[in-house]
N, C-alpha and C positions, 0 to 999 in steps of 0.2 A: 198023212195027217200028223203022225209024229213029228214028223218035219218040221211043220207049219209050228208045228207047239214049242219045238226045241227053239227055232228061232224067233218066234217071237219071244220067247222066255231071254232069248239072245239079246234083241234088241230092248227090252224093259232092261236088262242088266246093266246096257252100254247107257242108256238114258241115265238108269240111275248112277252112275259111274260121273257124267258127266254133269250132272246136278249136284254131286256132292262134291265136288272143287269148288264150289262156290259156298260152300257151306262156312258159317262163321265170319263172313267176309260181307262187302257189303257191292250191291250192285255195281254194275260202268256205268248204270243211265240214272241211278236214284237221286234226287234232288232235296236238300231237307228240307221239310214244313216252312219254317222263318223265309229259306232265301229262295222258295215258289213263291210264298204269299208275296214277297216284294217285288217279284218279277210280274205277280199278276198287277200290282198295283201301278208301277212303272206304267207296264201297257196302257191301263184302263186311263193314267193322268197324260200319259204323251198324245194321247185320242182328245181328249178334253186340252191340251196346248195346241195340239194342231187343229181342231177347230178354231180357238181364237185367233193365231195366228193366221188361217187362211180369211178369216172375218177380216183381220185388220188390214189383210193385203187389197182384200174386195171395198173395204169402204174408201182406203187410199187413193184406189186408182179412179173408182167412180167419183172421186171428189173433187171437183175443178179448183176448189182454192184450199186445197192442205196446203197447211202450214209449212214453215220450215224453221221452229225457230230455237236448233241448237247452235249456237254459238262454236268458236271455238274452244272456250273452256269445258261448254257442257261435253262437247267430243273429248278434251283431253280428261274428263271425270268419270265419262263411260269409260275410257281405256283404260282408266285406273281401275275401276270397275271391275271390268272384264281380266285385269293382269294378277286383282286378290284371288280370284276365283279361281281361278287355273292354279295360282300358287297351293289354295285351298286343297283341290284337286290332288298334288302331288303329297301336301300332309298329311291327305287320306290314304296314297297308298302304301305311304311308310308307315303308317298307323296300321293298318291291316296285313305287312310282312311282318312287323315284332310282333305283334299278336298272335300271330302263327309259331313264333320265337317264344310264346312265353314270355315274353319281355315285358311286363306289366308296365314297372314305370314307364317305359320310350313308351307303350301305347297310349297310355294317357296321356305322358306330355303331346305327342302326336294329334290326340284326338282333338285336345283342346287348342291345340295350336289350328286348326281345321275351323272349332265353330267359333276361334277369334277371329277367323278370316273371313265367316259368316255375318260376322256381328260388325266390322269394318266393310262390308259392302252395304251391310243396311242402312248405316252412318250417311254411308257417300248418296245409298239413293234415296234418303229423307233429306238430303241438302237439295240434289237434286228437283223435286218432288217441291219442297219449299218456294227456292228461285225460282218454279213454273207460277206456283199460285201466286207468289208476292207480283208476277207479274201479268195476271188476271187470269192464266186458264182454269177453268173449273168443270166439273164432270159433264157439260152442255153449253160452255161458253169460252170461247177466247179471241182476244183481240185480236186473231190475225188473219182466221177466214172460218173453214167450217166448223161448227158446235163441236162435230162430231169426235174431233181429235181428241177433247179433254176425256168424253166415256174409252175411247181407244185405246188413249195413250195409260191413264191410270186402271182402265182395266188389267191390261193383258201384264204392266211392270208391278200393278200391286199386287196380281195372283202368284205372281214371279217370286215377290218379295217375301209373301205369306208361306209359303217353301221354304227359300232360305229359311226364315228366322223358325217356322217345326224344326227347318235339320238343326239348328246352332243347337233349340234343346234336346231333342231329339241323342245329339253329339255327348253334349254332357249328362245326361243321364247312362248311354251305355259307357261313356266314362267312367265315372263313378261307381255303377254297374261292376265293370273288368279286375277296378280296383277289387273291389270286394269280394271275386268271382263269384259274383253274382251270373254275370255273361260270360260269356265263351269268345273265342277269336268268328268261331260263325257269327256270333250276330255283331261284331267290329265288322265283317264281312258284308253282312248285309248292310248295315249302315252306310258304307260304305257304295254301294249300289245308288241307296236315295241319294249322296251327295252328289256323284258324279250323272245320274239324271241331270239333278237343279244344273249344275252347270254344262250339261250338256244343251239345256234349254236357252240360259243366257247364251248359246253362239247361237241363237238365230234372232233373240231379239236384238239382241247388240247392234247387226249391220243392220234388222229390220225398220226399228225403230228410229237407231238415232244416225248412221250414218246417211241411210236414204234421206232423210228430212234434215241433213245438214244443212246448215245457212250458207248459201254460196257468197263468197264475196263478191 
């Protein structure tokens, strides 16, 4: 019976032995508040993009006369499009190493340089957007076959767009923010998460939308 008491007295020692190296220190698995809540939030909107995307694919294909009618400038305006975005991309992640740096000014210049590349794809997809209506589509009509392209097409680009342009402010605020230390390199961090979502999203509208329903010559 001794026995049994000495070692378990044993093994509580070794536990507590091994619990207190951790002491002062912070978990391998803990996660902070700010960058869970935006990983739940990611989830909850990539559910809600891929449902409309799997809508837009289903009404496409059920559709005997979809449209086709980008041109090839509209194709060379999506690629411009799609070339901000990604550039976007890369000035969020140099914006999120100097902030880990402490580098205050590069991460502002950084961040802003990010939601100008936000603010120049929203340019391109209201011109876009524009030349469809100047040339009749509208949210239940267009001249070249089913109603149904104009709810399709401006749904799933303008929920797209509405993204973008939260991150551009979104961008200048924890800008402004970092200046001030107000924020932290975590929430440049997190920021950084929502951007590269949005543009993770424009790589499947991009071929979904506009190269499938390219205009053949």
């Amino acid at each position: 019976m001794a026995d049994e008491t000495m070692s378990a007295h044993g093994l509580h020692a070794q536990a507590g032995a091994m619990e207190s190296a951790w002491e002062g220190g912070g978990s391998p698995y803990a996660v902070g508040s700010k960058k869970l809540g935006m990983w739940l939030f990611i989830v909850s909107d990539a559910i809600t993009f891929s449902a409309l995307l799997v809508a837009y694919s289903y009404v496409r294909v059920a559709s005997s006369l979809w449209p086709r009618p980008f041109e090839s400038a509209s194709i060379i305006n999506a690629t411009v499009m799609t070339g901000v975005l990604l550039s976007s991309s890369l000035t969020m992640v140099m914006a999120v190493r100097e902030s880990k740096r402490d580098a205050v000014s590069k991460t502002v210049v950084w961040l802003l340089a990010t939601a100008a590349g936000g603010i120049l794809f929203d340019i391109l997809h209201i011109r876009e957007w524009l030349g469809l209506i100047h040339e009749g589509v509208r949210l239940f009509a267009n001249p070249w076959g089913t109603p149904l392209f104009g709810a399709a097409f401006f749904s799933l680009t303008g929920l797209h767009m509405t993204h973008v342009t939260i991150g551009v402010v979104y961008l200048i605020v924890v800008a402004l923010g970092f200046r001030r230390s107000k924020y932290s390199a975590e929430d440049v961090e997190v920021s950084g998460l929502y951007w590269h979502f949005v543009d993770l999203v424009w790589m499947f509208i991009f071929p979904l939308v506009y190269l499938m329903s390219a205009k053949l010559a």
